[in-house]
C-alpha positions as MATLAB code, in Angstrom:
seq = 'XXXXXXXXXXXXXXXXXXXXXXXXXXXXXXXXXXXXXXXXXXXXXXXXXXXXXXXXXXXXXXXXXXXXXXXXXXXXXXXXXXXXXXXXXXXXX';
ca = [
     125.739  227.039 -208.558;
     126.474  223.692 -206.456;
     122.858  222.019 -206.369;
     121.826  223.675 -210.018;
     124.884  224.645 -212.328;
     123.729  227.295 -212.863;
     125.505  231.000 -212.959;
     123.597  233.749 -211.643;
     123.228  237.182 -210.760;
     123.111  236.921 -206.740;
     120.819  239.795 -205.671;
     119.424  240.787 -202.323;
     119.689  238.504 -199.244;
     115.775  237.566 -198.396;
     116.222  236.113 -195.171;
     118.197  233.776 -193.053;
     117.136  231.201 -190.563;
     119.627  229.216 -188.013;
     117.902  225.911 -186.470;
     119.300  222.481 -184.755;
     118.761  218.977 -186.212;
     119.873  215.587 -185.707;
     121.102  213.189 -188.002;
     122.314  209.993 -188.621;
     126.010  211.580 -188.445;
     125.110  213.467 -184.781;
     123.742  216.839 -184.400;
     124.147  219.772 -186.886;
     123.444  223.490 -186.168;
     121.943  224.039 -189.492;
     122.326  228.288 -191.027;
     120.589  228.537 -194.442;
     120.421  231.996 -196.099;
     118.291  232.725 -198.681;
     119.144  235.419 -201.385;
     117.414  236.684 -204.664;
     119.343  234.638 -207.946;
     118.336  236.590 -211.296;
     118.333  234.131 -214.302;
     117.823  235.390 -218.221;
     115.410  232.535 -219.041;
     112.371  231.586 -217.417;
     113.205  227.821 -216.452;
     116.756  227.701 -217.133;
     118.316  224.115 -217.722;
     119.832  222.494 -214.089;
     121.789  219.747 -213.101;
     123.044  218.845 -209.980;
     126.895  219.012 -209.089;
     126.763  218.513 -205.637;
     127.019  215.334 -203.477;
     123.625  215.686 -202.445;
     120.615  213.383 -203.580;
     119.007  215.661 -205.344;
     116.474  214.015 -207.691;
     114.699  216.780 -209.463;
     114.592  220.891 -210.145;
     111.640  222.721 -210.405;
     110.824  226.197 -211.087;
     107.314  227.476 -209.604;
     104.731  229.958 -209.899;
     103.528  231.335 -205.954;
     100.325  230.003 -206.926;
     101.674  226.779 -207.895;
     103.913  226.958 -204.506;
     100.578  228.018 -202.760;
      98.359  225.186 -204.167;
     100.863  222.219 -204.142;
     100.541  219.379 -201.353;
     103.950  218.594 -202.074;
     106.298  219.051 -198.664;
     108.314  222.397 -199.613;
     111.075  223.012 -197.110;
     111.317  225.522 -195.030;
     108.097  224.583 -194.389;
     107.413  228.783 -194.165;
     109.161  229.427 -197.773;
     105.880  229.862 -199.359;
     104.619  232.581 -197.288;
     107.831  233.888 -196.373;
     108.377  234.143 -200.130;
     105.059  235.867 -200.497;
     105.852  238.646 -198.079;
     108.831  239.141 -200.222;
     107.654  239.480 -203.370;
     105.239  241.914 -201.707;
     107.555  244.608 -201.054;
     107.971  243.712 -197.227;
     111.184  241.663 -195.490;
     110.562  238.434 -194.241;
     109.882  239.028 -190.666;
     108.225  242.599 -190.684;
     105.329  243.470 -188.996;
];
C-alpha cells in the first residue's frame, strides 16, 4: 500500500532475501520479502505515498519482464518470479 495505494489481498510469501549495502547515510542491512498481492483489475490505478522517488508503476507480462533491457531489481526477480509462477519455490532444486 505505501509505494502504490493500493489495497490488496496479501497472499503467499514468495521469497525473502537479506543483503548489505552502503549508502550515502552509512551502511544498511537491507531484508526485502516478497509476497503474492491479488488485485481485481488487471493494471489497477497507483500512486505513490511514500517518501521514496518513485517516478513510475508498471505492471508486466513475464515475457515483457523477460525481454526488457530495462534494469529490474533484484536483478534475479525475473527468473525467480518464473520459478514461481511455475509451481516451484524460489530456491528449490
Amino acid at each position: 500500500m505505501e509505494e502504490t495505494g493500493l489495497a490488496a489481498e496479501i497472499g503467499a510469501e514468495l521469497w525473502e532475501r537479506h543483503f548489505d549495502l552502503e549508502l550515502p547515510q552509512g551502511a544498511v542491512h537491507q531484508h526485502e520479502r516478497f509476497f503474492l498481492a491479488r488485485v481485481d483489475t488487471v493494471a489497477p490505478r497507483v500512486f505513490n505515498s511514500s517518501p521514496e522517488p518513485i517516478r513510475e508503476h508498471r505492471w508486466w507480462s513475464l515475457s515483457a519482464l523477460k525481454a526488457t533491457r530495462d534494469v529490474i531489481y533484484p536483478e534475479d526477480f525475473t527468473s525467480a518470479l518464473a520459478t514461481v509462477l511455475n509451481g516451484a519455490p524460489h530456491g528449490a532444486a
